[in-house]
Structure formats: structure tokens, C-alpha cells
DODO-276168 format. One line per 4 residues: their letters; for each residue x, y, z of C-alpha. Coordinates in nm, 4 decimals. Layout:
# residues N
a) X Y Z | ...
***
This chain:
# residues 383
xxxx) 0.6191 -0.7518 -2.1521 | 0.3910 -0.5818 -2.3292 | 0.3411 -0.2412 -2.3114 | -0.0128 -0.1796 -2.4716
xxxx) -0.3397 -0.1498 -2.2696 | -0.6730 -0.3466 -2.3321 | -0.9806 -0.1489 -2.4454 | -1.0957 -0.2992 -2.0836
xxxx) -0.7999 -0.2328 -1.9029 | -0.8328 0.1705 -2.0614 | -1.1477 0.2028 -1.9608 | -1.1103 0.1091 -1.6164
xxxx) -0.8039 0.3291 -1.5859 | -1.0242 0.6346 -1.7261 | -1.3161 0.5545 -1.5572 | -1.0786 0.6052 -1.1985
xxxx) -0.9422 0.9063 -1.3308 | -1.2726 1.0862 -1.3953 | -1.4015 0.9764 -1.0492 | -1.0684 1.1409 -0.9176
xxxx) -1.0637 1.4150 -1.1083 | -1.4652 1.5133 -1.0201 | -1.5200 1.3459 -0.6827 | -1.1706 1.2963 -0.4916
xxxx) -0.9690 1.5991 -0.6170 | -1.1933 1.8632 -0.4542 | -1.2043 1.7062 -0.1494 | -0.7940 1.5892 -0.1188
xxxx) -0.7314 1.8942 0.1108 | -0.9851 1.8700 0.2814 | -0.8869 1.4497 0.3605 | -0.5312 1.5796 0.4515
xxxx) -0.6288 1.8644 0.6865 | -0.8561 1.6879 0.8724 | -0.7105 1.3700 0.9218 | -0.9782 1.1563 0.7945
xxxx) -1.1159 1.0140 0.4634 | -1.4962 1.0476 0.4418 | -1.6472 0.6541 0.4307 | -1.8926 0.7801 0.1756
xxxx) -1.5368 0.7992 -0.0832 | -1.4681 0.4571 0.0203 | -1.8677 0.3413 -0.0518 | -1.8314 0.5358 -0.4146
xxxx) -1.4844 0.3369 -0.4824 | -1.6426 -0.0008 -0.3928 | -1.9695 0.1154 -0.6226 | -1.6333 0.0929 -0.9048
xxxx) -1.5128 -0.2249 -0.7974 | -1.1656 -0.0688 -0.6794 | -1.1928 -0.2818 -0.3260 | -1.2346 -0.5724 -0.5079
xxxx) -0.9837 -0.5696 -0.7749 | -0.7729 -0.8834 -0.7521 | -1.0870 -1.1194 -0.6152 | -1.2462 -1.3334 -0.8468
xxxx) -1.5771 -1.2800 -1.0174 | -1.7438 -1.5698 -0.8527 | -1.6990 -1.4074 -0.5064 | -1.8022 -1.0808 -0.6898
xxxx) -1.4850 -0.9234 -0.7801 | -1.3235 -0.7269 -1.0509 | -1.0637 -0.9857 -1.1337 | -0.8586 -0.7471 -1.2452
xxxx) -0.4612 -0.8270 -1.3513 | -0.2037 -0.6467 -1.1509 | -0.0803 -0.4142 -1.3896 | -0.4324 -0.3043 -1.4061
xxxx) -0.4473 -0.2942 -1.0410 | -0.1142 -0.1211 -1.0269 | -0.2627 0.1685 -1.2761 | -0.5562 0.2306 -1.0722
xxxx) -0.3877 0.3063 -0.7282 | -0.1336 0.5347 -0.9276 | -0.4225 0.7258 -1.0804 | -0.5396 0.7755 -0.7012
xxxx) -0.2404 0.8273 -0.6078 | -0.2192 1.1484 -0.7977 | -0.5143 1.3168 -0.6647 | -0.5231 1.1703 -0.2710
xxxx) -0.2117 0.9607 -0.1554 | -0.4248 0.8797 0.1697 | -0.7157 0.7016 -0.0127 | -0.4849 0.4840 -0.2039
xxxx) -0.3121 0.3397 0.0637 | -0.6735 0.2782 0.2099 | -0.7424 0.0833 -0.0837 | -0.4098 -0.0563 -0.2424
xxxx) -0.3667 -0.2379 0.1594 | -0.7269 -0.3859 0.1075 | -0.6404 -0.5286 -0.2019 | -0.3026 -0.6114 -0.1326
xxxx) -0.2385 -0.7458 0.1860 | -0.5870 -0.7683 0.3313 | -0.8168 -0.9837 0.0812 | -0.5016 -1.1253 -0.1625
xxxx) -0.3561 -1.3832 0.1323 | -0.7161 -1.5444 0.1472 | -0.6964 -1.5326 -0.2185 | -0.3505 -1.7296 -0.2301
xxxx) -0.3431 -1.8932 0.1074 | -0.7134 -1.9620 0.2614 | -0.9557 -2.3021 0.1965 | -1.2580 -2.2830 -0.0299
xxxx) -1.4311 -2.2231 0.3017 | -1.2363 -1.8970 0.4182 | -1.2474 -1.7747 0.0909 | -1.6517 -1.7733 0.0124
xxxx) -1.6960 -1.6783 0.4109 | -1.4744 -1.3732 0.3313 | -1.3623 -1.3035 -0.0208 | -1.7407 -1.1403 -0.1235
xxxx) -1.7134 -0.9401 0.2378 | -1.4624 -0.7622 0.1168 | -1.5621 -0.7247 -0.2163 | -1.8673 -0.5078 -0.1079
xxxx) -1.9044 -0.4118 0.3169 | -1.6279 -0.4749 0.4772 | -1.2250 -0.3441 0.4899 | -0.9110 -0.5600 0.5178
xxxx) -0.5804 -0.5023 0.7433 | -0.2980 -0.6250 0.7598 | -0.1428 -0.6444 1.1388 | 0.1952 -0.7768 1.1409
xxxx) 0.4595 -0.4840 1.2704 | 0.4837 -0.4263 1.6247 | 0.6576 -0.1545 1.8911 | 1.0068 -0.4071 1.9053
xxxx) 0.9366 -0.5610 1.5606 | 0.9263 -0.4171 1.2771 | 1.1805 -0.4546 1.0058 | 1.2512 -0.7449 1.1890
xxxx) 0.9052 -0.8659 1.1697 | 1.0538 -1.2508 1.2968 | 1.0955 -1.0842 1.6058 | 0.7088 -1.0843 1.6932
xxxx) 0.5951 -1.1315 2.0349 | 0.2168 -1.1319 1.9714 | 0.1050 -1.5255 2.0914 | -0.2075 -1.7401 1.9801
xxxx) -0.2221 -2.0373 2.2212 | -0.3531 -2.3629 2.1476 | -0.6731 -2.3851 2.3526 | -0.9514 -2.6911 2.2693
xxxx) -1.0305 -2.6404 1.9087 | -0.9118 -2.3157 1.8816 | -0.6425 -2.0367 1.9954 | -0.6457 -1.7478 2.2313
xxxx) -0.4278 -1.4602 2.0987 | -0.3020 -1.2069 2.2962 | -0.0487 -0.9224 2.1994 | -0.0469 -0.5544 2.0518
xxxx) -0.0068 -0.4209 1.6656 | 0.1283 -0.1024 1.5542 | 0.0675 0.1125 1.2070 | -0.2087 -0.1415 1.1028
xxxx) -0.3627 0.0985 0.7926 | -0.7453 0.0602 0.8219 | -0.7140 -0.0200 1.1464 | -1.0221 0.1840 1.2889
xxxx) -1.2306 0.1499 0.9953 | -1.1410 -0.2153 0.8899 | -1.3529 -0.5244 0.9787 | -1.1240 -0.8073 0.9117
xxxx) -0.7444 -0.8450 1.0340 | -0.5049 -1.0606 0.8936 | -0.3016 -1.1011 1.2403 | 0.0330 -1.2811 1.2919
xxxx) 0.1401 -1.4344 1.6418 | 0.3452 -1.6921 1.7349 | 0.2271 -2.0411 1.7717 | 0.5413 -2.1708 1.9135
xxxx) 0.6674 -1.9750 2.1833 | 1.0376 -2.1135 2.1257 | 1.2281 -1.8113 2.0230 | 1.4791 -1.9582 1.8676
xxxx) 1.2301 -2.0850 1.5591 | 1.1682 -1.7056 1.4984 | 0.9942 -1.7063 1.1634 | 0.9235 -2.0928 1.1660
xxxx) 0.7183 -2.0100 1.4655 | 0.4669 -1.8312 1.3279 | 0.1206 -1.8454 1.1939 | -0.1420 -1.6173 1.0555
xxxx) -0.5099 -1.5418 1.1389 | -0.8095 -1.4610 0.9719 | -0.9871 -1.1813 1.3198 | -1.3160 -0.9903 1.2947
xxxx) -1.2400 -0.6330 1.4266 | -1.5441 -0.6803 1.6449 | -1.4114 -0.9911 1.7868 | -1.4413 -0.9774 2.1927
xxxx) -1.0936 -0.8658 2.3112 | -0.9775 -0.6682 1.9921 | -0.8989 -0.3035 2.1189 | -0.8000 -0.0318 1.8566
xxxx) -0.7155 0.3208 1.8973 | -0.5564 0.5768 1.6632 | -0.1569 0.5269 1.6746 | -0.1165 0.8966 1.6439
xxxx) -0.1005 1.1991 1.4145 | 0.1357 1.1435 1.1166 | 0.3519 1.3633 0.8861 | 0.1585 1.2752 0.5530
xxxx) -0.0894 1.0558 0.4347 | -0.3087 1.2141 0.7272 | -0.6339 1.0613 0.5769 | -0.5160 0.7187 0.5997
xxxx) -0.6203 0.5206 0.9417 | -0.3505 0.3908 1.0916 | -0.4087 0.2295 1.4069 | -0.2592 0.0469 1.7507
xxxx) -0.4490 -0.2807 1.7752 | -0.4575 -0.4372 2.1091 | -0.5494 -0.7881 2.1431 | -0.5952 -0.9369 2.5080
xxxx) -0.7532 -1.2957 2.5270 | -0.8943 -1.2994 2.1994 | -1.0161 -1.6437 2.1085 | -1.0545 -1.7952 1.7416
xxxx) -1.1380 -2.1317 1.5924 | -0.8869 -2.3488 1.3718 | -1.0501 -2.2352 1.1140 | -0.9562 -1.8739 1.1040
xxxx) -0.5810 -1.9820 1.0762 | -0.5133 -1.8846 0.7436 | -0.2243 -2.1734 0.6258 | -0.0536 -2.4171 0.8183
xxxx) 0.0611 -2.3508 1.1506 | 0.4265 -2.2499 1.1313 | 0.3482 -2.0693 0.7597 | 0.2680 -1.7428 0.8869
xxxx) 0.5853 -1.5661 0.8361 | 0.5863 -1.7330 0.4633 | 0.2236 -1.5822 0.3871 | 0.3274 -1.2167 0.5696
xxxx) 0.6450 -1.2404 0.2880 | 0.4767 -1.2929 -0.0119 | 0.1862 -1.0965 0.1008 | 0.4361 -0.7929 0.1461
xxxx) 0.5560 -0.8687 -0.2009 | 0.2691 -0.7848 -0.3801 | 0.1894 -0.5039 -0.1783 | 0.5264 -0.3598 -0.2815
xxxx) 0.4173 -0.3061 -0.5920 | 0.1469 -0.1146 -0.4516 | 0.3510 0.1088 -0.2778 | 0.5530 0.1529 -0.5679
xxxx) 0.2643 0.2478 -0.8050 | 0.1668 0.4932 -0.5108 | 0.4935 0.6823 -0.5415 | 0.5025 0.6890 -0.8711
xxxx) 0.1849 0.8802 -0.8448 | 0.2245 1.0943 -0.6158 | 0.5651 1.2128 -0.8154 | 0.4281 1.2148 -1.0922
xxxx) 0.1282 1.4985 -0.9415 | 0.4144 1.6845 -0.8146 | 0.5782 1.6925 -1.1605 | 0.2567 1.7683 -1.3073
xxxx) 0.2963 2.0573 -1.0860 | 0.5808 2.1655 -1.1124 | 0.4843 2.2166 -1.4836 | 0.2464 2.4484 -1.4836
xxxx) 0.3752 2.6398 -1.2641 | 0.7093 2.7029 -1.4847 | 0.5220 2.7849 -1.7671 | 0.3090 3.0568 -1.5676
xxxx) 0.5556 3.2376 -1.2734 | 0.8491 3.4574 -1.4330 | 1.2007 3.5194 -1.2954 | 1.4674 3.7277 -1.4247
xxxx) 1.2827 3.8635 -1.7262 | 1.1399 3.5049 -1.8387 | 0.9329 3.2257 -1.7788 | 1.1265 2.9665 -1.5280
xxxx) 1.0640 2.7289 -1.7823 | 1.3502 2.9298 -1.9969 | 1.5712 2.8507 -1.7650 | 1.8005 2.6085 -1.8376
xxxx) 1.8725 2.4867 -1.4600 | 1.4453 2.4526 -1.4262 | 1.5149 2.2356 -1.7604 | 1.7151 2.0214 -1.6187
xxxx) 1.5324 1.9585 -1.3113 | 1.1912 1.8856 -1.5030 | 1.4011 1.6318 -1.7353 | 1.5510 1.4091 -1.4215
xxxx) 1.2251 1.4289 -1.2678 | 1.0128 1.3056 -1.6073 | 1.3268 1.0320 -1.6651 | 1.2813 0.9079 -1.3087
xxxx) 0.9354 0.8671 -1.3091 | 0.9138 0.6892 -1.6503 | 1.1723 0.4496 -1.5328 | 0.9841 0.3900 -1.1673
xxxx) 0.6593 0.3070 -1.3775 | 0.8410 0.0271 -1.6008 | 1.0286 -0.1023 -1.3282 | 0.6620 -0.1346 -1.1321
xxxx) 0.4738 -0.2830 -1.4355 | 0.7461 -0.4806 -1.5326 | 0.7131 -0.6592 -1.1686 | 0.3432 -0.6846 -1.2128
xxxx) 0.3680 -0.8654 -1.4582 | 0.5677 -1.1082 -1.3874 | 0.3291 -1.1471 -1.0637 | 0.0606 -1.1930 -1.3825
xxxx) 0.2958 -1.4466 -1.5643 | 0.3279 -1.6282 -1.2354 | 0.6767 -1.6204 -1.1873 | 0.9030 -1.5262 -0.9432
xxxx) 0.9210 -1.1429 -0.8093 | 1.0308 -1.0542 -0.5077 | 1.3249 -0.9194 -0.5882 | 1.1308 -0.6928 -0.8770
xxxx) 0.9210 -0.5922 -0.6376 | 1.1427 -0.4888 -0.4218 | 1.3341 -0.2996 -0.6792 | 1.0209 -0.1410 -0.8110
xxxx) 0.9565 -0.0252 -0.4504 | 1.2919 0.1014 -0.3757 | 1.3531 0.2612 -0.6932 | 0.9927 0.4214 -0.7165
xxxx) 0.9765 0.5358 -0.3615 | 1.3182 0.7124 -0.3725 | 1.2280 0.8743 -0.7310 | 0.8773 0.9793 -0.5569
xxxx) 1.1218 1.1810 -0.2728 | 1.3300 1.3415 -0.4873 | 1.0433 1.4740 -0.7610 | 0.8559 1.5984 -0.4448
xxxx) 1.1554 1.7533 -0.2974 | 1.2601 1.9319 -0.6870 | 0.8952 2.0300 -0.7758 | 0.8372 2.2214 -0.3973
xxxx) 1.2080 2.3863 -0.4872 | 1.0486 2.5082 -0.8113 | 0.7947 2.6414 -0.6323 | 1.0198 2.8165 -0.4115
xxxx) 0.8491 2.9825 -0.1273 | 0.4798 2.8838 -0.2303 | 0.5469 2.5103 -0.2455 | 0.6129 2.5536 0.1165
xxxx) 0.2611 2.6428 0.2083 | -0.0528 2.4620 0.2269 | -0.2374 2.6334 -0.0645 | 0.0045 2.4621 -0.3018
xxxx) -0.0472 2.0921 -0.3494 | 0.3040 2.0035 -0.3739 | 0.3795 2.0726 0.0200 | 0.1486 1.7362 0.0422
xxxx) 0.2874 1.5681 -0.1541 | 0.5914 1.6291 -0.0337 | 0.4743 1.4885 0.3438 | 0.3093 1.2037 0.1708
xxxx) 0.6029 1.1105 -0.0379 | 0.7938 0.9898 0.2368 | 0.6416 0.7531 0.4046 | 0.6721 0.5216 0.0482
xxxx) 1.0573 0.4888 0.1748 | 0.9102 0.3000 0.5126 | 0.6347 0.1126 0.4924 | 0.5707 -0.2373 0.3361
xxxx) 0.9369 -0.2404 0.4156 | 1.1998 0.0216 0.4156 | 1.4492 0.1065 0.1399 | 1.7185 -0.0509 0.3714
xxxx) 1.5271 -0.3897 0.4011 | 1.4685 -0.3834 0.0135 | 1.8058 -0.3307 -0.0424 | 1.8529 -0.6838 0.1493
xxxx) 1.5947 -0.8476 -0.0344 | 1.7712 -0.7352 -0.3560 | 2.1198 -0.8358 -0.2335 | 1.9902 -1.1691 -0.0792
xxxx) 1.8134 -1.2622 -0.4673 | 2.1383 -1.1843 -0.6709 | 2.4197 -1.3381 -0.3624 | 2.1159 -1.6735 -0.4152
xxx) 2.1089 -1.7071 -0.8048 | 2.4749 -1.6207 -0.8338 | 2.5353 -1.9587 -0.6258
***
């Protein structure tokens, strides 16, 4: 694998960091306080290309590799966990299945959509299924040339402000096919019988919609499936696969801020006579927290790019994800005890990132399901 950035691939990496640094950064509190990411962010982030990273440049995309991609939604990361989500889901699990899995057709009707106007979701978990996501009760009914969905969706990011949901529902109502059952569709948010409300406030990443999607009676043509029918549960998997790895890239950022930090605020407060970065035990802690993150970063690349090489990674993925998720909780959790009592109030970044950390241990699968995904890979290839 090789290590070494482009002169393209730099560029785009330091042209998102200066856009963080000038336009996101002073307004990251403000995102997490209120609950809500300004759409005028999201219109200055698809000026840059960022919701059109992996699409072609024929339907007006970046084309960008995933490493690349990977890089950018850690640099966000850094600054505002919320508006990376917002993005990294777009890109990941919202315009990449029509991208691997739609016809010609779905892709020009769609693909340069979401490269300029409008925002992918992803709607798959729901209120009795969500690490088991065979267990899915939503239905889409054969009706004439089409189907008529009805069912409800929980923690769809981008819910509210999306236009385009990937959905999943069951063609075959035999429960005993579970995943061979079920199918995926390409729905307009403003499709009659689509119903979406705010799921609730959340514990971090408070900027980032995440919505209950009701769908009652909601009909679609055959040609919004996206696959065969029956290959639904196959395109939610590999779909979740890559957007491991942007999940994992998120947590890497967001430890890596709080490390950041943690850093200057050793070398400024004093305990004891001395700076706390003369003391050995603060030492320590800043070493496992650097050594963690530098091995969550490589473990992420690493899996992109063997996504680039087009081989095999879902259990990478899934290691990059576990691994960089738990590294992202326990850098939060040491850089807010460096902090002591400051880190635990608002003024001081790391008591966001903190909140925000956690939720990279739950979604796009939980450390517990990627554990199984790992297990499942080695017990397979070991025979």
C-alpha cells in the first residue's frame, strides 16, 4: 500500500482543511448547540465537490479514490463530527449503491442529483431491527408494474433534509427467507405517502439529521428497485461496508481533535510547580493516545485501499471500524481527563467530542456486530 499522497490528492485534502479551518470551525458550536447544520455549509461543501466524491465525472463527480475520500471526512471530522456524517452517509451509503448496483438508467436519472441539489439516505434499521437488520418488517408489494411499500425507518441520517432514500422492505413476506427476502429501493422524499419527523434529541453529533421515516402506501415503479428482487439485503451489506470506513475515518478524526487538544492544553495549564506536560503520567497518556490514533488511520487506509484495488474488505472494514471507533472513545475520554474539570464544560471542545465520539461504536454497525463480521471472515478462510 502505498503510503504517499498525489499532488491532487494533497490538494484536495488542504483545500478541505482551509474551508474547515475558516468556514466550519467557527460555527461547530454553534451546529452542536443548536441541533442543526446550516444548509448554506452543505451548499459551500457541494461548491468543493465533497457530495460528490466517489461519482464519476461523467455524471459530474469528483471521482475521487477512497483513501482520498477517507482523508476528507477525517479532516471534517476534526472540526464538526455532525457535518461529516451528513456527508460521509451521502457518499457512502446514499449515492455509492446506485454507483455499484443501479442500470445506466438509475444512474444518469440520479447519480448528477446528487452530485449537485439533492441529499442521499440510507433507510434500512428499524424499532425491532436493527443489528439484526434481516429481521425487517417494512413490505413493498407487487402491485401492476410497480410496488406499494408500506412500513417505518428509524435513525435514517439526512432524513429531514435528504431527497432520495435508499429503502429496504421485504418483497417476500415469508419470514423464514429473512435476508433472501429482501429488496432495495431507489424513493423520492417527496414521494406521496413518505412521512418524516425528527427521531429525537441525541447525545452527540446534534447537527446531524437523523430522522423516523414513515412510509404508508407508498407506490414506486420497477424501475426504482435498485438490483434484483431478493438482492436487497446483499446491496444493504456491502453498502455498509464501505460506509465503515467512513465511520472509521470519522473517529479517527474526531480523536485525533481531542488529542490535538489535549496538547495544547498540557503545554499551557501548570500543576504542582510544572507544566502537565512534565508529568510523566500526562506523558504517557498523550503517547497511547498518538499510538492509537496512528494505528486507527493505517488500519482505515489500509481498507480503502483494498476497496481501491478491488478486492475483498469487509472484514478490514470492519476492523478499521472497530478498532478506530474504540481508539476515538478512549482519546476522547483521556484528553477531557487532562482537562480535568474544564473538559467537562461546554467552552472546551473536548466535552463534544467526547458526546460525538460515541456514537462511532453504534452506528453502521456496532462494535459487537463487527466483532462477528471479523470472527465469521477468519472461522470462513480458515476452512
Amino acid at each position: 500500500m502505498d503510503l504517499n499522497w498525489s499532488d491532487e490528492q494533497q490538494m484536495m485534502i488542504e483545500t478541505v482543511r482551509e474551508f474547515c479551518r475558516d468556514r466550519l470551525a467557527p460555527l461547530a458550536r454553534r451546529i452542536d448547540e443548536e441541533a442543526e447544520t446550516p444548509m448554506e455549509i452543505l451548499r459551500d461543501l457541494s461548491q468543493l465537490g465533497l457530495m460528490s466524491m466517489p461519482i464519476p465525472e461523467e455524471y459530474g463527480g469528483l471521482a475521487l479514490d477512497t483513501r482520498t475520500l477517507c482523508a476528507v471526512i477525517e479532516e471534517i471530522s476534526k472540526v464538526c463530527a455532525a457535518v461529516a456524517i451528513t456527508i460521509g452517509v451521502h457518499n457512502s451509503v446514499g449515492a455509492y449503491p446506485i454507483l455499484k448496483f443501479g442500470t445506466k438508467e438509475q444512474q444518469a436519472a440520479y447519480l448528477p442529483k446528487l452530485c449537485r441539489d439533492w441529499i442521499g439516505a440510507f433507510a434500512l434499521t428499524e424499532a425491532d431491527a436493527g443489528s439484526d437488520a434481516a429481521a425487517l418488517k417494512t413490505t413493498a408489494r407487487r402491485e401492476g408494474d410497480g410496488y406499494v411499500l408500506n412500513g417505518s425507518k428509524m435513525f435514517v441520517t439526512n432524513g429531514r433534509i435528504g431527497h432520495l432514500f435508499l429503502v429496504f422492505a421485504r418483497t417476500d413476506p415469508d419470514p423464514s427467507l429473512r435476508d433472501r427476502g429482501i429488496s432495495a429501493f431507489l424513493v423520492p422524499a417527496d414521494l406521496d405517502g413518505i412521512h418524516v419527523e425528527s427521531a429525537g434529541p441525541k447525545m452527540g453529533i446534534r447537527g446531524s439529521d437523523t430522522a423516523l421515516v414513515r412510509i404508508e402506501n407508498a407506490r414506486v415503479g420497477a424501475g426504482q428497485r435498485l438490483g434484483a428482487e431478493g438482492q436487497g439485503f446483499k446491496i444493504a451489506m456491502v453498502s455498509l461496508d464501505n460506509g465503515r470506513l467512513g465511520v472509521g475515518a470519522q473517529a479517527v478524526g474526531i480523536g485525533q481533535a481531542a488529542c490535538d487538544e489535549a496538547l495544547k492544553y498540557v503545554m499551557q495549564r501548570r500543576s504542582f510547580g510544572k507544566r502537565l506536560a512534565d508529568h510523566q503520567a500526562v506523558q504517557s497518556m498523550l503517547a497511547e493516545m498518538e499510538t492509537g490514533l496512528q494505528a486507527a488511520r493505517l488500519l482505515v487506509l489500509r481498507a480503502a485501499w483494498l476497496k481501491d484495488e478491488g478486492r475483498p474488505q469487509t472484514k478490514e472494514a470492519a476492523m478499521a471500524k472497530l478498532f478506530a471507533s474504540e481508539v476515538a472513545q478512549r482519546v476522547t475520554h483521556d484528553a477531557l481527563q487532562i482537562h480535568g474539570g474544564y473538559g467537562y464544560m461546554t467552552e472546551y471542545p473536548v466535552e463534544r467530542y467526547a458526546r460525538d465520539a460515541r456514537i462511532t461504536e453504534i452506528y453502521e454497525g456496532t462494535s459487537e456486530i463487527q466483532r462477528l463480521v471479523i470472527a465469521r471472515a477468519l472461522l470462513r478462510d480458515g476452512g
